[in-house]
N, C-alpha and C positions, 0 to 999 in steps of 0.2 A: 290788490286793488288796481282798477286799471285809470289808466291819466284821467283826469277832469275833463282838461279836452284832446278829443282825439284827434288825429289830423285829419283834414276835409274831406269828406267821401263824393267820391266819382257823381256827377250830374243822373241823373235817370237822362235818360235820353227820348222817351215815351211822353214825359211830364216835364221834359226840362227844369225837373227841383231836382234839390238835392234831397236824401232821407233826414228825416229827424233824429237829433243827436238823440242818445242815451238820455234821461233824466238823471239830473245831477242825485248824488245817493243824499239820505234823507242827513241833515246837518251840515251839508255841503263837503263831508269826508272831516268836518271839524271831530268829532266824533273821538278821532285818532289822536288830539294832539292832546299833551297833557295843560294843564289850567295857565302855566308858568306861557307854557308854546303860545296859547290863544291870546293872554293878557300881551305879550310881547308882538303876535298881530295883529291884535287890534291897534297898539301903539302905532304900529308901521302904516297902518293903515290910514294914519291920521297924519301921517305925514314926519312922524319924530325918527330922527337917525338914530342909529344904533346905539353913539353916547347916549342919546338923549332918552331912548328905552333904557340902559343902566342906570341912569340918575332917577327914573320915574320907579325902578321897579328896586332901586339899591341893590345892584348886581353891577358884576363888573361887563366893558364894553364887550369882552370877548365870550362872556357868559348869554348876554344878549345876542352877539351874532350864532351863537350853537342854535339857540331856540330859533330865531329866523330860519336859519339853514336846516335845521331837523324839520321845521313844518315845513317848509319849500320839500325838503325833499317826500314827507309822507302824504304833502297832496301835490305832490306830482307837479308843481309851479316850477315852471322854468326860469322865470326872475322874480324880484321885487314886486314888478307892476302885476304880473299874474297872480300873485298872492294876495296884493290889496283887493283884486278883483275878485275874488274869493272871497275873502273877507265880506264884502258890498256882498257879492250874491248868496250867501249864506245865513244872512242875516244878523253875523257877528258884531257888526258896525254897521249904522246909521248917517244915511246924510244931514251933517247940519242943515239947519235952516237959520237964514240972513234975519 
């Protein structure tokens, strides 16, 4: 699978744009993660630390941080923030509304 995002491609020089990324693959690469992965970013995505996903999910902190760290790594998120952004664009999670 190749990264979510790829790093920024050269200006056209013609058009002074840049090309258009790749369309994100269809689930946003969620696809990949197993149910325990997703429940656990959705968590994160909500803002709850890693304790705070093992007390939601009754798993311990370190169990928590694998699933963090196995979906970082099978969608290719380089941190935390990139994964919550994943999350939002995937449609796994939803913005509250006030």
């Amino acid at each position: 699978m190749t990264p979510y995002w790829p790093p920024p491609s050269p200006v056209n020089s013609s058009t002074g744009t840049s090309p258009s990324p790749p369309p994100a693959p269809a689930g946003g690469g969620l696809e990949e993660l197993t149910g325990r992965e997703r429940e656990a970013v959705a968590l994160a995505a909500h803002g709850l630390s890693n304790d705070e996903i093992a007390d939601r999910l009754v798993i311990s902190p370190a169990t928590a941080k694998t699933h963090i760290n196995r979906a970082m790594a099978k969608l290719h998120a380089r941190d935390r923030a990139q994964l919550v952004v994943l999350a939002y664009e995937s449609g796994l999670v939803t913005p509250r509304r006030s």
